[in-house]
N, C-alpha and C positions, 0 to 999 in steps of 0.2 A: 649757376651752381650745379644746376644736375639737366638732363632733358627731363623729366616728368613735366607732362602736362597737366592744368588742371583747369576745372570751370569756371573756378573765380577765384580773385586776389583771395580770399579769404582761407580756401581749402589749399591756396599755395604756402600761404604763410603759417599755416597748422604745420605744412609738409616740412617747410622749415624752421619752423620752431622745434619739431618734434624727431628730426634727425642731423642737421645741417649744424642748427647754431645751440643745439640741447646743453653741450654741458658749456658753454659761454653762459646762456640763459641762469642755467643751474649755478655755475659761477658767480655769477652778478646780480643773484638774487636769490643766495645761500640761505637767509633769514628764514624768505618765506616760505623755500622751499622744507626748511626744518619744522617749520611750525603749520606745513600747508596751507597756508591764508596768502592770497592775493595782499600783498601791500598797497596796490591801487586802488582798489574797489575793496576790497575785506572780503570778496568771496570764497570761502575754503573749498579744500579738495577731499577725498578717499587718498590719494597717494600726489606723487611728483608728478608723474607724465602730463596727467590731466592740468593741473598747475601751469606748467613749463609751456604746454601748447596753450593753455589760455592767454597766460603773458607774451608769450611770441604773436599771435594772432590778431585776439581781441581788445588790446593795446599796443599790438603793432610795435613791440620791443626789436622782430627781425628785425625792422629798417634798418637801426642803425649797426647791425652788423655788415646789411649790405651797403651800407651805405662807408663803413670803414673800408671793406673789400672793393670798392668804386664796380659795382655789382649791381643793376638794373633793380629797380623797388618796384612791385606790383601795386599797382593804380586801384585805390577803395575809397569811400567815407574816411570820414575821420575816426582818432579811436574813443574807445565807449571805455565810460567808467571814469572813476575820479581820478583827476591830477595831481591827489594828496600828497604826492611826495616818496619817499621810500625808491630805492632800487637807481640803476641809473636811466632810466628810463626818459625817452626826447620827449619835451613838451607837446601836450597834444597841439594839431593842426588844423585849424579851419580847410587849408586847403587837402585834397586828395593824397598830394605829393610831396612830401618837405622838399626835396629841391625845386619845384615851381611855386610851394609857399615864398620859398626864398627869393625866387628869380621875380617874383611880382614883389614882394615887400621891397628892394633894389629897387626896383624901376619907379614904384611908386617914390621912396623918397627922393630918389632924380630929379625925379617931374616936381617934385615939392605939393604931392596931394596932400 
């Protein structure tokens, strides 16, 4: 997406939640950005911004942008906070990576574990 560097998956996905993928975010999760309240978690904000990087970040809503753009996902935990539903956001992952969640969920049904 861009060269900035950063420390960890986490301060990258702030970066792009918070310039890169902002008004997709904003887009795709008009409600809560109206009412400032997380639909995931019910955490609310003082404004958008704060909002917008939490959802891109701390439930990891980038991915699936980069993951439309066939666009390298940075490697974390899984995401925090409720799977309640609201927004389009990817179900959370046991694994780090949804494509390697994938690629092992595949194999394992292969093998018939």
């Amino acid at each position: 997406v861009c060269e900035k560097k950063f420390k960890t998956p986490t301060f990258l996905n702030q970066h792009y939640a918070g310039g890169h993928f902002r008004s997709n975010i904003m887009e795709d999760y008009a409600d809560d950005c109206k009412k400032k309240k997380c639909s995931q978690c019910g955490a609310t904000f003082a404004g958008v911004n704060p909002l917008v990087v939490h959802l891109g970040a701390t439930h990891r809503i980038v991915l699936k942008y980069l993951e439309k753009e066939n666009l390298p996902c940075p490697t974390q935990g899984p995401p925090r906070g409720g799977g309640g539903g609201g927004g389009n956001a990817p179900e959370p992952s046991p694994a780090p990576n949804p494509f390697l969640a994938k690629l092992i969920s595949d194999k394992l049904a292969e093998a018939d574990l």
